[in-house]
RODO-2510 file (C-alpha; in nm, 4 decimals, decimal comma):
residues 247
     n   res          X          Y          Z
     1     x    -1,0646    -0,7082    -0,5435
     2     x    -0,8815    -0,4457    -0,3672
     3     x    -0,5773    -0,4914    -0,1734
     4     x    -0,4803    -0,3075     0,1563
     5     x    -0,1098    -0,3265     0,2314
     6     x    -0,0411    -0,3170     0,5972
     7     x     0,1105    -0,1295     0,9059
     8     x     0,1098    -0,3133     1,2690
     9     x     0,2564    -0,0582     1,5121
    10     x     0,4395    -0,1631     1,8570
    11     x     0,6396     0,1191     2,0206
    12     x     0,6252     0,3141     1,6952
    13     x     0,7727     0,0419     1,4748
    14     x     0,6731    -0,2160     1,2351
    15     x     0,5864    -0,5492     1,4096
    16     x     0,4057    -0,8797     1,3529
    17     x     0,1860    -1,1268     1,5614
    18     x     0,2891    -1,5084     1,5292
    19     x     0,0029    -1,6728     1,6173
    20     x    -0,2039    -1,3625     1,7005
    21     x    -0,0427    -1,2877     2,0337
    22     x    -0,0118    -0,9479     2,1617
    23     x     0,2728    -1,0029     2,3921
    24     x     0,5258    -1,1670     2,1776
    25     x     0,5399    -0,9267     1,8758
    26     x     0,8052    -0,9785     1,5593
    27     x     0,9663    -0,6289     1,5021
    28     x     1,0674    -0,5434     1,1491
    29     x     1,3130    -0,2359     1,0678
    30     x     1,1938    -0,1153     0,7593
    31     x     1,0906     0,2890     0,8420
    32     x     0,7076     0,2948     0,8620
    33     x     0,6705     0,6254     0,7222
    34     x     0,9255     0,5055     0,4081
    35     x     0,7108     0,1986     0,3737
    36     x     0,3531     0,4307     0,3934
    37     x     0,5269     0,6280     0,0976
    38     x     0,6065     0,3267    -0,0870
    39     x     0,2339     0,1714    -0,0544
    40     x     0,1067     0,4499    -0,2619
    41     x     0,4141     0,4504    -0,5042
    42     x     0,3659     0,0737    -0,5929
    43     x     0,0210     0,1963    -0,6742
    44     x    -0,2097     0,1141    -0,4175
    45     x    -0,5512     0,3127    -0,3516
    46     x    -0,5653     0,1968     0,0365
    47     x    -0,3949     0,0983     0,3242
    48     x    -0,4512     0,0109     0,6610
    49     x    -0,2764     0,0501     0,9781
    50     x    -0,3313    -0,1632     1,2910
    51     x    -0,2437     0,0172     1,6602
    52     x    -0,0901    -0,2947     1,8119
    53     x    -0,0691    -0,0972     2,1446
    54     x    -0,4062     0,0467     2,1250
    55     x    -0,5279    -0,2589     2,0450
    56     x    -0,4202    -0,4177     2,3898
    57     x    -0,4860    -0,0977     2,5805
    58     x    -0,0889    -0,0282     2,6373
    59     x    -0,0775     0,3240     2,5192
    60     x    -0,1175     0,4008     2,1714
    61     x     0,1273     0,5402     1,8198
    62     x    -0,0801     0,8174     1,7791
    63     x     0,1747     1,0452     1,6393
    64     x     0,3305     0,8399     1,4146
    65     x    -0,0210     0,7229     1,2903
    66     x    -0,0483     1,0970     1,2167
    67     x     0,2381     1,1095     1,0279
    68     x     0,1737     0,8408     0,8073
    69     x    -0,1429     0,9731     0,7102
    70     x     0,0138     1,3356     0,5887
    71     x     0,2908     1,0935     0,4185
    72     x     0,0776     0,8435     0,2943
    73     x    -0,0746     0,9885    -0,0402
    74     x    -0,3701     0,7518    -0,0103
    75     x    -0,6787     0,7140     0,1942
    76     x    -0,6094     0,4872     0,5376
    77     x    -0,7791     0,2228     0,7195
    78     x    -0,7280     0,2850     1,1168
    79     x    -0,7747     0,0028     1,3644
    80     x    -0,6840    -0,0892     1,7040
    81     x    -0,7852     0,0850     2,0472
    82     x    -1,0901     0,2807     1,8387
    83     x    -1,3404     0,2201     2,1164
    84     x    -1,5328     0,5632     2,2061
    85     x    -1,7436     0,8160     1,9626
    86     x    -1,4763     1,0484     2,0780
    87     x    -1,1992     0,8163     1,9674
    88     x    -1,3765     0,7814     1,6143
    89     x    -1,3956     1,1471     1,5481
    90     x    -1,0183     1,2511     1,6658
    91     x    -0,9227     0,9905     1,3873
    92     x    -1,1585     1,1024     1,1122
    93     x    -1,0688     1,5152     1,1848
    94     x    -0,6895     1,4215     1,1264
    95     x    -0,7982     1,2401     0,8057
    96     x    -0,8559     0,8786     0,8379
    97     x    -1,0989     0,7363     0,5467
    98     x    -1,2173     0,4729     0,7834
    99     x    -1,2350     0,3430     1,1128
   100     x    -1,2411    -0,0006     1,2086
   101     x    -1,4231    -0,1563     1,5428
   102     x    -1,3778    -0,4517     1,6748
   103     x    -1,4326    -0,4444     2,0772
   104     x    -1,6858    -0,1476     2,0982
   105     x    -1,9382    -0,3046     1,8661
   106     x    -1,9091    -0,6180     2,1079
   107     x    -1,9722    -0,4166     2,4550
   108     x    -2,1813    -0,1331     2,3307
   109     x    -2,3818    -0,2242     1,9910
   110     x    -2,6239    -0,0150     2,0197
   111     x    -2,3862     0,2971     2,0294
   112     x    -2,2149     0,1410     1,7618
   113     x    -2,5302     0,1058     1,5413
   114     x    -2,6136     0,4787     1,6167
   115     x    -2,2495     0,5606     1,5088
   116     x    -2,3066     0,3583     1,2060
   117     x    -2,5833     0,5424     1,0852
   118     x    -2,4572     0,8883     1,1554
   119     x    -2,0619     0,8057     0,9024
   120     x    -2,1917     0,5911     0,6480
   121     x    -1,9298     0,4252     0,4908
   122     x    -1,6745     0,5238     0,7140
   123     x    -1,7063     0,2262     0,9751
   124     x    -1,5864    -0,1177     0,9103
   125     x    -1,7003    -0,3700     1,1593
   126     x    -1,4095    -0,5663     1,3132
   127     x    -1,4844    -0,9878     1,3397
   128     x    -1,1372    -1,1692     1,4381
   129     x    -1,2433    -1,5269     1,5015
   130     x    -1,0212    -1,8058     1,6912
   131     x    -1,2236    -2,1418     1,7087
   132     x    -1,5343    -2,0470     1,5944
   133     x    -1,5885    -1,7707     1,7941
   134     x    -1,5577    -1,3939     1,8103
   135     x    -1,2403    -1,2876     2,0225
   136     x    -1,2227    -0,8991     2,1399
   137     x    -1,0226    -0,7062     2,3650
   138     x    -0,7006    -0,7468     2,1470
   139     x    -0,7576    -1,0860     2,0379
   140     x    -0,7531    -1,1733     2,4185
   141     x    -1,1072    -1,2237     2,5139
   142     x    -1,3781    -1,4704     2,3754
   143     x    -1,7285    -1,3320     2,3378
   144     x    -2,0593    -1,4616     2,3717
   145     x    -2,1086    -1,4613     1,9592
   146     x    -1,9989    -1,6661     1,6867
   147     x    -1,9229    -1,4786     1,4028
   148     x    -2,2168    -1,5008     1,1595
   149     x    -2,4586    -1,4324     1,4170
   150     x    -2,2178    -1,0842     1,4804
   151     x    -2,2009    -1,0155     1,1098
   152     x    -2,5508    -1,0490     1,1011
   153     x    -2,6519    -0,8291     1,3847
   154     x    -2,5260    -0,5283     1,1870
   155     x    -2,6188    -0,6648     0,8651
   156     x    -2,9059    -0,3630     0,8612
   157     x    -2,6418    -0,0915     0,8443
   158     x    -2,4318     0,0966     0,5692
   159     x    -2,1071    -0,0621     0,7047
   160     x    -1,7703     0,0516     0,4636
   161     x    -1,6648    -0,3333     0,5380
   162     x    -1,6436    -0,6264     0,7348
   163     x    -1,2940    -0,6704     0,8077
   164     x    -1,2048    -1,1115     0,8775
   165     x    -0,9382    -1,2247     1,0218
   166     x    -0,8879    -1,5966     1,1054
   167     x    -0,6618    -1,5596     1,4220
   168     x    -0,5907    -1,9571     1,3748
   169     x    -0,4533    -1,8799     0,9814
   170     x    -0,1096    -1,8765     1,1675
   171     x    -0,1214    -2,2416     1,3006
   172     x    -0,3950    -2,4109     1,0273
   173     x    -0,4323    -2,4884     0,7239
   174     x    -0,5113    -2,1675     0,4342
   175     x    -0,7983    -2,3649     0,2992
   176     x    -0,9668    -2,3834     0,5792
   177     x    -0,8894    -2,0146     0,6661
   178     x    -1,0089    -1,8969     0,2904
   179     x    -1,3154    -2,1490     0,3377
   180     x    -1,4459    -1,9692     0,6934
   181     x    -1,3929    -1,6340     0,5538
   182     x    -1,5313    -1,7229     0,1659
   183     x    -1,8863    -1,8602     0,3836
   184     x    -1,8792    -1,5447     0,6151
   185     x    -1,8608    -1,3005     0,3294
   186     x    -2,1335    -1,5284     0,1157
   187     x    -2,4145    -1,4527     0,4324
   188     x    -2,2712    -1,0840     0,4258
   189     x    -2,4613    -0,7607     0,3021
   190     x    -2,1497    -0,5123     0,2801
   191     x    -1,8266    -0,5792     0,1604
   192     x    -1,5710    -0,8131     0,3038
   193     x    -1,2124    -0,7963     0,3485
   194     x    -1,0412    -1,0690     0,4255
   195     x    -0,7015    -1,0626     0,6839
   196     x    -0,4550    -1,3163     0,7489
   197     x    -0,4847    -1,5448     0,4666
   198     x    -0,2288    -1,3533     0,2009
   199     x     0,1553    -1,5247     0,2093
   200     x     0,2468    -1,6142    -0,1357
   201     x     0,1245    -1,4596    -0,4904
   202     x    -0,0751    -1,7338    -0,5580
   203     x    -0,3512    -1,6168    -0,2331
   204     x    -0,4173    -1,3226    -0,4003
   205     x    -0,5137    -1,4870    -0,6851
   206     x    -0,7166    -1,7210    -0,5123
   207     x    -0,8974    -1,4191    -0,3012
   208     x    -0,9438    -1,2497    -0,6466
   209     x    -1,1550    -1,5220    -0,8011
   210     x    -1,3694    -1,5350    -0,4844
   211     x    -1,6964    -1,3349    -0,6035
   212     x    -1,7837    -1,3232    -0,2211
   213     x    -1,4901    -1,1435    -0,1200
   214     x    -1,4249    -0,7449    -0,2026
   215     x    -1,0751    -0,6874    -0,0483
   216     x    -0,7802    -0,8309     0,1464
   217     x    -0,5333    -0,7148     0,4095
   218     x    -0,1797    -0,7978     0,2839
   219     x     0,0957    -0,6829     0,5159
   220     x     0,2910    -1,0057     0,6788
   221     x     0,4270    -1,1234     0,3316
   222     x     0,5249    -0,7706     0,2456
   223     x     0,7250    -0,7639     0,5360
   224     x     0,8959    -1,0708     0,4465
   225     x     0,9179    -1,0256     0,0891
   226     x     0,7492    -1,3099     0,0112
   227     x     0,5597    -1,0711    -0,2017
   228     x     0,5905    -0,8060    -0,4816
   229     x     0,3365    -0,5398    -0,3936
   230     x     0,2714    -0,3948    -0,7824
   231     x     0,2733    -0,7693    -0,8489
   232     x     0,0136    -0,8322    -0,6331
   233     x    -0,1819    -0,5082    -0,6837
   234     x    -0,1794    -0,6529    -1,0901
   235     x    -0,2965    -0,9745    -0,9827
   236     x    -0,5901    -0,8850    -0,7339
   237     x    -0,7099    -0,6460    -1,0141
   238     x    -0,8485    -0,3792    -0,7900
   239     x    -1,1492    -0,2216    -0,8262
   240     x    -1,4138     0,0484    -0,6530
   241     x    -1,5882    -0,1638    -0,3550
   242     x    -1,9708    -0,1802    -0,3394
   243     x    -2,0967    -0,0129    -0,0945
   244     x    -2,3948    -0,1443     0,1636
   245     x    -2,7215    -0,0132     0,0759
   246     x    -2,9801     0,0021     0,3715
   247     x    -3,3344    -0,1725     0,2357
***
């Protein structure tokens, strides 16, 4: 399993979302460039960065998203605000490995699937769920899909990842956050990664023995130091990701 230590960005700083809400973010001081360095030093062959702004259409960290990928050292994982083809290639021409989209594929699949096709590998589709259904628009809105009947809509297309998140992880139980993202990732055809469920060493070991799940966001328990990252790197034994195979 491969881990993807974390970056959420508000006002060019490192934040957090209790609960999943947008307007009520936890800021953190660590330097997010320093922490971007340290990813890579601790030995870690992704990360990911979230655009907390972009995300709920306030403006965006575009420069400092910039400079973390020239400081990074390894390949990163862009999401939030990504919602136009023109969007998608300004982030892969400065270097992003991968996009991720989580509204667009929502309001405009078809574009989406055309997108797909055209960067193979280089898209991972978005599905953030709060009671059992898809939520968009920065965790805000609730579509019209619940998430295995999203998954599966896409299921035809060479997709880098399907990136989970359980938006009630915050306020439930981990079992039952581990157990909706474990059955998601069993019906899946590419590779899932799983967000929100990492807070102690002993997730990542759990994640690790799940055969149905490729990767996993960790970035709250970094924050917190609830966490050792090289521990947890160790632990989740990382390894190259399938990739999806169109049939």
């Amino acid at each position: 399993m491969r881990l993807y230590p974390t970056l959420q960005l508000h006002k060019g700083r490192c934040a957090l979302l209790p609960k999943g809400d947008l307007r009520d973010p936890v800021i953190h001081d660590d330097d997010p460039l320093e922490l971007a360095a340290s990813f890579a030093r601790a030995g870690a062959e992704w990360m990911h960065v979230t655009d907390l702004d972009g995300a709920a259409g306030e403006g965006n960290n575009a420069e400092l998203i910039e400079e973390i990928i020239r400081v990074a050292g390894i390949p990163v994982q862009l999401g939030g605000g990504i919602r136009s083809r023109e969007s998608v290639d300004y982030w892969l021409e400065r270097g992003v490995g991968r996009v991720v989209l989580g509204s667009w594929p929502v309001w405009e699949p078809q574009m989406v699937r055309d997108l797909v096709k055209f960067l193979p590998d280089q898209v991972v589709l978005a599905v953030d769920v709060r009671e059992g259904q898809v939520m968009i628009n920065g965790w805000r809105q609730q579509s019209a899909f619940p998430p295995d009947q999203f998954i599966s809509s896409f299921d035809d297309l060479p997709l880098a990842g399907i990136l989970v998140t359980d938006i009630d992880s915050d306020v439930g139980e981990i079992d039952a956050t581990l157990g909706l993202i474990s059955g998601l990732a069993a019906g899946a055809r590419a590779p899932v990664i799983a967000s929100g469920v990492v807070r102690h060493i002993d997730d990542v070991a759990r994640l690790a023995h799940d055969p149905n799940i490729a990767g996993a966001i960790i970035g709250r328990a970094l924050l917190q130091r609830t966490v050792d990252l090289p521990l947890a790197l160790s632990v989740a034994q990382p390894s190259a990701e399938p990739t999806a195979a169109l049939q």
